[in-house]
C-alpha positions as CSV (number, residue, x, y, z in Angstrom):
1,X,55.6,11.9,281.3
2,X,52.1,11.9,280.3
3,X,51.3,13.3,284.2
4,X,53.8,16.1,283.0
5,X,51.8,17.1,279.5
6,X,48.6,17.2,281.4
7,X,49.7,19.3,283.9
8,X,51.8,21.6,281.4
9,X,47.9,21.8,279.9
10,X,46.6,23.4,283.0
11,X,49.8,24.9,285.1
12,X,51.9,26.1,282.1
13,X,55.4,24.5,281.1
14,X,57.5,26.7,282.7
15,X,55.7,25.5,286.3
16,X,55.7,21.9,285.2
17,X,59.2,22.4,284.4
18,X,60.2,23.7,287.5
19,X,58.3,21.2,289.1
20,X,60.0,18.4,287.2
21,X,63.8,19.9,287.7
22,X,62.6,20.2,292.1
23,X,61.5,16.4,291.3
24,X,64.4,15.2,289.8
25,X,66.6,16.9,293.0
26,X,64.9,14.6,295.2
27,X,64.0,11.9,293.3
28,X,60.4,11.9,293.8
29,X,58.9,10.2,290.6
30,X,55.9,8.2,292.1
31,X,52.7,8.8,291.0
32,X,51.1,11.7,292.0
33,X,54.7,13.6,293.5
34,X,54.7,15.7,290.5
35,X,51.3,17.2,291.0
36,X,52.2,17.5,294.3
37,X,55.4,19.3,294.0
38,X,53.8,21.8,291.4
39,X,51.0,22.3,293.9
40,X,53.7,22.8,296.9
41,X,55.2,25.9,294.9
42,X,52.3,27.3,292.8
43,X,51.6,31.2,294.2
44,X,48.4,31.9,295.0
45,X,47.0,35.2,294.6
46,X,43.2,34.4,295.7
47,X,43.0,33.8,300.0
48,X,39.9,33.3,302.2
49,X,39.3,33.6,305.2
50,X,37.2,30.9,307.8
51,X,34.4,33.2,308.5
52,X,33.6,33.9,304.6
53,X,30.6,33.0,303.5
54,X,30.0,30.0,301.0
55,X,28.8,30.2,297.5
């Protein structure tokens, strides 16, 4: 549970949440799956592409 309040801190509850209820369908409670699984459904709004330059 702590991973979850961490998260919450960066990704908001309501994606944590999300991601908890998606873990809890599959059973996926090992370290790490919950980061993963809010990772996995997180939009992204920002894309590159290969040939951009670097910072």
């Amino acid at each position: 549970m702590a991973e979850a309040v961490t998260l919450a801190k960066i990704a908001g509850t309501a994606a944590v949440a999300r991601a908890l209820g998606t873990a809890a369908l599959h059973g996926r409670f090992v370290h790490c799956d919950l980061a993963s699984i809010l990772n996995a459904t997180t939009s992204r709004t920002t894309t590159h592409a290969a040939n951009e330059p670097g910072p």
